[in-house]
C-alpha positions in Angstrom: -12.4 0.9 41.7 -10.3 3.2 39.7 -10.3 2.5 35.4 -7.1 1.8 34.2 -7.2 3.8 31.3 -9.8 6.5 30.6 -9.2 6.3 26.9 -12.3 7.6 24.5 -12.7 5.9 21.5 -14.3 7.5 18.4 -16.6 5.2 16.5 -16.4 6.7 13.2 -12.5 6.3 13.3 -11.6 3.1 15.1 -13.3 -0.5 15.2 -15.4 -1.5 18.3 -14.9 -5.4 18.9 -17.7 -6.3 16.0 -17.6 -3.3 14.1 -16.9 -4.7 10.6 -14.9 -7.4 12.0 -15.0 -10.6 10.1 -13.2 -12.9 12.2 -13.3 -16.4 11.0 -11.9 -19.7 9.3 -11.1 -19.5 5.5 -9.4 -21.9 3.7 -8.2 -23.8 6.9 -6.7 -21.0 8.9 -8.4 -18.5 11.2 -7.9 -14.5 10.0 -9.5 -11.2 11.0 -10.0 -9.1 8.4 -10.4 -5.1 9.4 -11.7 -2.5 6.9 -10.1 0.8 6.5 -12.6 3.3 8.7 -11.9 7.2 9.1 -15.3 9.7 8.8 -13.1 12.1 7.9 -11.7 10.8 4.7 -13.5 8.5 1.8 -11.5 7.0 -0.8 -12.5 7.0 -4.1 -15.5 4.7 -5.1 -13.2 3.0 -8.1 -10.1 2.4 -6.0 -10.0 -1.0 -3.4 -8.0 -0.3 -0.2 -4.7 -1.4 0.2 -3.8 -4.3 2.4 -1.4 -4.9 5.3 -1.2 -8.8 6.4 -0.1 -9.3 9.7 1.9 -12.7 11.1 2.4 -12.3 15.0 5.1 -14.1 16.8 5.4 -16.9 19.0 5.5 -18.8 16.8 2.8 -20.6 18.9 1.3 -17.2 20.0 -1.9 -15.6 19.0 -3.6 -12.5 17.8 -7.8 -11.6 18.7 -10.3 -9.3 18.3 -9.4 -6.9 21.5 -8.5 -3.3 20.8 -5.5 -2.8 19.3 -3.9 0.5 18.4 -1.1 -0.3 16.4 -3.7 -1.8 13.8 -6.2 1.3 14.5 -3.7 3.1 12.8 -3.3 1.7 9.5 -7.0 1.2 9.4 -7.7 4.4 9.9 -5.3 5.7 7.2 -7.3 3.3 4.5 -5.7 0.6 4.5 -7.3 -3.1 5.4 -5.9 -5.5 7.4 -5.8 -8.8 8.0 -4.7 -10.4 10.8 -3.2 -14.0 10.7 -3.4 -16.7 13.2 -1.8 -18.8 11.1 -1.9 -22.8 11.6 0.1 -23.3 14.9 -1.7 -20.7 17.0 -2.8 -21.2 20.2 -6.4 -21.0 21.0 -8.0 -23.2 18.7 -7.1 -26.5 20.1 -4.4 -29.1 19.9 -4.7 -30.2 16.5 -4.3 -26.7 14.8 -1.5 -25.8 16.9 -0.1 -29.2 15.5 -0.1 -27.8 12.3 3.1 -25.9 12.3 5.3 -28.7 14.1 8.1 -29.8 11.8 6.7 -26.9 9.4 7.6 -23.7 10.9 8.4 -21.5 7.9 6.0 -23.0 5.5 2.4 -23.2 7.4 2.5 -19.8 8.7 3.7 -18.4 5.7 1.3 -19.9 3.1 -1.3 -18.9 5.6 -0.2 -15.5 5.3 -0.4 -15.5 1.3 -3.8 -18.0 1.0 -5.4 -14.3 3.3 -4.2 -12.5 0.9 -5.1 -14.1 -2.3 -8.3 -15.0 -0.8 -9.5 -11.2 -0.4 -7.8 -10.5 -4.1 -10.1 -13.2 -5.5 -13.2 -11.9 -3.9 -12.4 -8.2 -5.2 -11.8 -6.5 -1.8 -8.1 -5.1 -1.8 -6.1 -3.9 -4.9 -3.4 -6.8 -5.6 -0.9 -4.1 -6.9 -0.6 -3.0 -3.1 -0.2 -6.1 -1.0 1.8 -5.8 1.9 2.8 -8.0 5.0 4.7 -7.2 8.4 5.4 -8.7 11.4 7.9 -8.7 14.2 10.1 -11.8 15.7 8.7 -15.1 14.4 6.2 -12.7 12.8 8.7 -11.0 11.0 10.4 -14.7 9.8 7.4 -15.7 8.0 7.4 -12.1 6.6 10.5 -12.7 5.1 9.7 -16.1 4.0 6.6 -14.7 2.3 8.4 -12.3 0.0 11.3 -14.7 -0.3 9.7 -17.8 -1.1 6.4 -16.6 -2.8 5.5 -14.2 -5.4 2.2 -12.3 -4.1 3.1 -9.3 -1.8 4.5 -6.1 -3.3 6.0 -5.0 0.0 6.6 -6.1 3.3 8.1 -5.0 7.1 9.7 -7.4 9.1 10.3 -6.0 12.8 13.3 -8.0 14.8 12.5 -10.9 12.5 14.7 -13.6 11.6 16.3 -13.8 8.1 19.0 -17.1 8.5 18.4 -19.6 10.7 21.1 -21.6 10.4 23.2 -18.4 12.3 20.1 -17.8 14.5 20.1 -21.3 16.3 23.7 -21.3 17.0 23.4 -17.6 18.5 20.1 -18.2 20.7 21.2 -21.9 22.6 18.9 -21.3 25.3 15.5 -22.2 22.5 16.9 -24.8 20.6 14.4 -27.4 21.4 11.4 -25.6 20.8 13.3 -24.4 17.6 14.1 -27.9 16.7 10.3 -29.2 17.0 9.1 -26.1 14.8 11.5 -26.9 12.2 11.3 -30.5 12.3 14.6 -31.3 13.4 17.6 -30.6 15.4 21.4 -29.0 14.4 23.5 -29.4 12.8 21.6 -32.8 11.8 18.9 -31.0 10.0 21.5 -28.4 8.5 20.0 -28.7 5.1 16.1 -28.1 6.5 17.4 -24.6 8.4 19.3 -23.9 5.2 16.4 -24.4 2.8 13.8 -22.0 4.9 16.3 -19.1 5.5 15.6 -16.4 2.9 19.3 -15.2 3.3 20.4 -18.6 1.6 17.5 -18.3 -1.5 18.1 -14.1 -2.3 18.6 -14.8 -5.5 14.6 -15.2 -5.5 14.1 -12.3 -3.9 12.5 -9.2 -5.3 10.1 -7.2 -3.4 10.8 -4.0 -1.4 11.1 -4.3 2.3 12.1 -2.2 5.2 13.4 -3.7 8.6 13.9 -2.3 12.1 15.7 -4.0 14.6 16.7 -2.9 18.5 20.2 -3.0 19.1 20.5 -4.5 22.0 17.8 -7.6 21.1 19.8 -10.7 22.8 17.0 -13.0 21.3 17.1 -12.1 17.2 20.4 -10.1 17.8 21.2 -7.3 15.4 23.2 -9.2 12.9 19.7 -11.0 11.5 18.3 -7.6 10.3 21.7 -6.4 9.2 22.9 -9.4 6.7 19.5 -9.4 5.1 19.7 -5.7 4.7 23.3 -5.6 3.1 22.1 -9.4 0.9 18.8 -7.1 -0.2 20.7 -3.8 -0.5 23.5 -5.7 -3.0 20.6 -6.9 -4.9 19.4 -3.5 -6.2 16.2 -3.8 -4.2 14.3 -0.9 -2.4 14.6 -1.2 1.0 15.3 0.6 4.5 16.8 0.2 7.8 16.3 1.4 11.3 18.1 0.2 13.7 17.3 1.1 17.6 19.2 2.2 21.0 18.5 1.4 23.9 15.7 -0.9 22.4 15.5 -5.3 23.2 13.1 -7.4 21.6 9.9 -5.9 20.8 10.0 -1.9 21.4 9.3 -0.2 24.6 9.6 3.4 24.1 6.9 5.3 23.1 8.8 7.8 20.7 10.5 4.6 18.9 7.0 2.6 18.6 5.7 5.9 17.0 8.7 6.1 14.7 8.7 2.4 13.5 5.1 3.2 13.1 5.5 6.1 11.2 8.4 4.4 9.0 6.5 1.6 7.6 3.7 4.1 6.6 6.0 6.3 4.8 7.8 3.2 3.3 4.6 2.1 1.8 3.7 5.1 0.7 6.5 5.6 -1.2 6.7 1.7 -2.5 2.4 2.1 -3.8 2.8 5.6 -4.4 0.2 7.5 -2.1 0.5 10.5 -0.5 0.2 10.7 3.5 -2.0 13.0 4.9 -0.1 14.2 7.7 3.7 15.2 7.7 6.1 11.6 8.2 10.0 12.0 9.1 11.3 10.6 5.6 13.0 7.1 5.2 16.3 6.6 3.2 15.5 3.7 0.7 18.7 2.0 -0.8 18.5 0.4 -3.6 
């Protein structure tokens, strides 16, 4: 039988499947937590690791312990990461996926924050370089999280949604699983959509962010990622935007995947004020 991929995987850069994995429940909510890993850098013995958060889309979906790339990369630039399966994921029965009916918006994202505060309390990231990204519903609870709660200092949301009171009059065809997430339908429950949009509550926004978006996405169109832009941008906040051809919901080109990549590394670095190793294609911050 011919293997699919014939990929090598070096040990002292990337995670095997246990390899300083802690995968477990904390505080109600099930998180992997990945430790930065390169043999050929150390960071210094004084200085905790940066960390990334991850929320993953669905909203129902799930993330595991499989390899993964994409997160191979920031841990093998330093930085730990922690990925989410907030309450509402699938996999760990009916009950927890339960948790996010009716609270879509609010479960997830105090997930996300309680993973982050957790490994702050315990001493195992620096707090001044908290960061969270994610893309679709992913990148929602992203910008819910540095909307609605004050404990990252940047975050990334990729094809996320920023008002949902536009998005579920755009995207007809999801309305009823929208409807169950939020805990009601529109334009009944106008006032719930309104209240867990971070477009409507800017004014409490104040954290850096960069967003990228595909321009032809028909499920978050391009007008999510833009009105938060120009509401942030008005503000006097940091933040970037990198808008797609040719790309749909969730990137399929190689080169663009390695630029979005590349992107949020650069933003962070310039937001916590490291310097990259290898050479990045800058990223125009507004502010």
């Amino acid at each position: 039988m011919k293997r699919t991929s014939n990929l090598t995987i070096d040990p002292d850069i990337f995670h095997s499947r246990n390899d300083r994995i802690s995968h477990g429940r904390w505080l109600n909510c099930f998180r992997i937590l990945l430790s930065p890993r390169n043999k050929d850098f150390t960071g210094q013995a004084d200085e905790k690791p940066p960390l990334l958060v991850m929320s993953h889309g669905g909203p129902t979906g799930a993330t595991d312990t499989t390899l993964n790339l994409e997160i191979q990369y920031w841990t093998s630039r330093g930085i730990a990461v922690l990925d989410v399966n907030y309450g509402g994921s699938t996999g760990y029965g009916r009950a927890y996926r339960q948790r996010l009916n009716g609270q879509w918006g609010v479960v997830d994202m105090d997930d996300c924050v309680n993973g982050a505060k957790y490994l702050v309390n315990r001493g195992m990231v620096d707090e001044k370089r908290l960061a969270i990204t994610g893309g679709s519903a992913g990148g929602y609870t992203t910008l819910c999280a540095l909307t609605f709660r004050d404990v990252f200092n940047a975050g990334a949301s990729h094809f996320g949604i920023g008002d949902l009171e536009t998005f579920v009059q755009d995207t007809h065809k999801i309305r009823i699983a929208l409807s169950r997430s939020i805990g009601g339908s529109f334009p009944e429950g106008k006032a719930t959509y309104q209240a867990r949009s971070p477009i409507q509550h800017i004014d409490q926004l104040s954290t850096p962010m960069i967003l990228f978006q595909g321009l032809e996405d028909k499920i978050v169109p391009p007008n999510q990622a833009e009105t938060m832009f120009a509401a942030v941008k008005a503000k006097g906040i940091p933040v970037a935007y990198l808008p797609f051809e040719g790309e749909q919901h969730g990137f399929r080109q190689a080169k663009n995947i390695k630029r979005a990549l590349d992107a949020e590394l650069y933003f962070y670095s310039r937001i916590f004020g490291f310097e990259l190793a290898d050479p990045v294609e800058p990223v125009r911050l507004s502010t």
